[in-house]
TIKOL-726843 format. One record per residue (C-alpha): x, y, z; residue in three letters. Coordinates in steps of 0.001 Angstrom, whole numbers, plus 500000, padded with zeros to 6 digits. Layout:
N
XYZALA ...
// end
This chain:
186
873756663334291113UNK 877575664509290445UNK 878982663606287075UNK 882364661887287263UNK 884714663873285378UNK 888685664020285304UNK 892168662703284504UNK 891702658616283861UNK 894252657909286562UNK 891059658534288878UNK 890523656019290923UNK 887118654836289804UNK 884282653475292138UNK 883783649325291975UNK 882300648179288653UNK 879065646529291156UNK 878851649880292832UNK 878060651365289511UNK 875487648627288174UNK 873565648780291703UNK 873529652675291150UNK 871921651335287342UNK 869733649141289149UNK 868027651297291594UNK 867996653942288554UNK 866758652363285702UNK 862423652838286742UNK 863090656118288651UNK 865116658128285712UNK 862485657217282663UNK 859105656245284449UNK 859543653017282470UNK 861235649948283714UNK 864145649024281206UNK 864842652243279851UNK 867583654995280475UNK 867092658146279286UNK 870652659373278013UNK 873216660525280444UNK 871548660390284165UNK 874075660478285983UNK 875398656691286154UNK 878560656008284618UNK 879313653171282618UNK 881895650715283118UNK 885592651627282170UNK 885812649024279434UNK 882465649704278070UNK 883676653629277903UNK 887066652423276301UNK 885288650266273862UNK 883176652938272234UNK 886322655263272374UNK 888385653158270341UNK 885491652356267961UNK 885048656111267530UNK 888736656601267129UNK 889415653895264570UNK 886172654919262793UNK 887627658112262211UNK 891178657272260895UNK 889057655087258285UNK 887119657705257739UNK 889611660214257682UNK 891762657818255257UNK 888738657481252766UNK 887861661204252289UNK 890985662916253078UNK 892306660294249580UNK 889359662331247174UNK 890093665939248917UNK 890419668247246365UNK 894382669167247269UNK 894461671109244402UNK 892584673500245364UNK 893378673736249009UNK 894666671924251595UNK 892780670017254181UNK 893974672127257192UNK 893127675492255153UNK 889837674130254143UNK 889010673311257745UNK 889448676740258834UNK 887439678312256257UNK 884871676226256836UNK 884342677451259769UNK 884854681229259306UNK 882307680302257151UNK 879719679342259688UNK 880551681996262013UNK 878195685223262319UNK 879728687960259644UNK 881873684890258601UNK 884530686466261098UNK 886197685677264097UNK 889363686284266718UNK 892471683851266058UNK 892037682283269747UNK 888333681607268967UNK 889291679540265861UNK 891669677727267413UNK 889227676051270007UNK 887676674235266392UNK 890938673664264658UNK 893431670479265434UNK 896308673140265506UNK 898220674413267923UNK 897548678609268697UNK 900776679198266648UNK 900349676718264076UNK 896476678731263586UNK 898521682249263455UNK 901087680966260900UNK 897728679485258294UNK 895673682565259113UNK 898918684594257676UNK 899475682172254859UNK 895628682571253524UNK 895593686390254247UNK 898554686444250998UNK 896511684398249270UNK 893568686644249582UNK 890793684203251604UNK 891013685660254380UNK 891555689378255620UNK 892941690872259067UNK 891482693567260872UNK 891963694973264311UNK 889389694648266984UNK 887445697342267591UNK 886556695854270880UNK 890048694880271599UNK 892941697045270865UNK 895025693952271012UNK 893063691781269202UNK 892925690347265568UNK 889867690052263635UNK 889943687205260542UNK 887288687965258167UNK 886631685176255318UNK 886918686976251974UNK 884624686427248791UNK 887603684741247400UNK 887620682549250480UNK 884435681674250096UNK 884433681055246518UNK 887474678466247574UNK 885787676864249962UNK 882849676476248285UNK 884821674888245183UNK 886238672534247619UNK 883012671727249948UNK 881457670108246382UNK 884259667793245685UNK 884426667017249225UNK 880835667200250165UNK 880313664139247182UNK 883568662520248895UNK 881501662293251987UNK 878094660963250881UNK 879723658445249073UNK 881872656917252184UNK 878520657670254399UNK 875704656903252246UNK 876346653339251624UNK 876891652566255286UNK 874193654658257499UNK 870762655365256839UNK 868798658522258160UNK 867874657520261342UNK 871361656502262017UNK 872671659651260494UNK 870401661589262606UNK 871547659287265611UNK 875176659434264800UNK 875044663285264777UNK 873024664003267856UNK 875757661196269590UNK 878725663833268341UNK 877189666753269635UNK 876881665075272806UNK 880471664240273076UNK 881529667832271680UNK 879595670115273952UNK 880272667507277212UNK 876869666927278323UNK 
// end
């Protein structure tokens, strides 16, 4: 089974080619008539895929609006926090600027030039690479932390509010396995 992946100017194969590949899949791919185990290998129609896209998309600005209105500015700002958030989940809390990048909604300079600006304030420090002469190490600081942490509670509360009145568990849990999903690919 190949995985259709690429630019969306692909031509795609017919919409009934796709639901009599769904069809002739549906008993063989979970042993029980009706039910599809997640991804095997059938791709869903293009509006179905567009649908959940923009759902996901203009969940997020909401989102996005809601929180990013209680963030604790003061104290940080939302791009800084980002990144020391996740130095802060990285082994030794450390990491090479073109590693960070890959989680950050920044462009490779744009990381450089906010690494710099916390290493003066003291979150974060700069090290060579032992392994790579050429390379950068960025090391979250105890003051980092401290930061972050200040801000993760304000934020943290932000969150719980906008998400606690709308999902339960099970769709929590649901909702997060669904991200991962669409993060890693697969």
């Amino acid at each position: 089974m190949q995985r259709v992946r690429g630019p969306a100017s692909r031509k795609a194969p017919a919409l009934n080619s796709f639901r009599r590949t769904l069809a002739a899949r549906v008993a063989p791919a979970t042993g029980r008539e009706g039910r599809i185990r997640p991804y095997d290998g059938v791709v869903p129609d293009t509006r179905a895929i567009v649908a959940a896209w923009e759902a996901l998309f203009r969940a997020q600005v909401s989102v996005l609006r809601d929180v990013t209105a209680e963030f604790p500015t003061g104290q940080l700002a939302m791009v800084e926090y980002d990144l020391l958030f996740n130095l802060s989940r990285l082994p030794r809390h450390r990491a090479r600027p073109r590693d960070l990048h890959q989680y950050l909604l920044l462009s490779q300079p744009s990381v450089s030039r906010l690494i710099d600006r916390l290493a003066e304030r003291g979150f974060v420090t700069k090290t060579p690479d032992d392994d790579d002469g050429r390379g950068v190490l960025v090391t979250l600081t105890a003051a980092g932390y401290e930061a972050f942490r200040r801000a993760a509670a304000v934020h943290a509360a932000s969150i719980a509010r906008r998400f606690g009145d709308t999902l339960n568990d099970e769709e929590l849990a649901t909702l997060t396995a669904l991200c991962d999903r669409l993060r890693r690919g697969a």
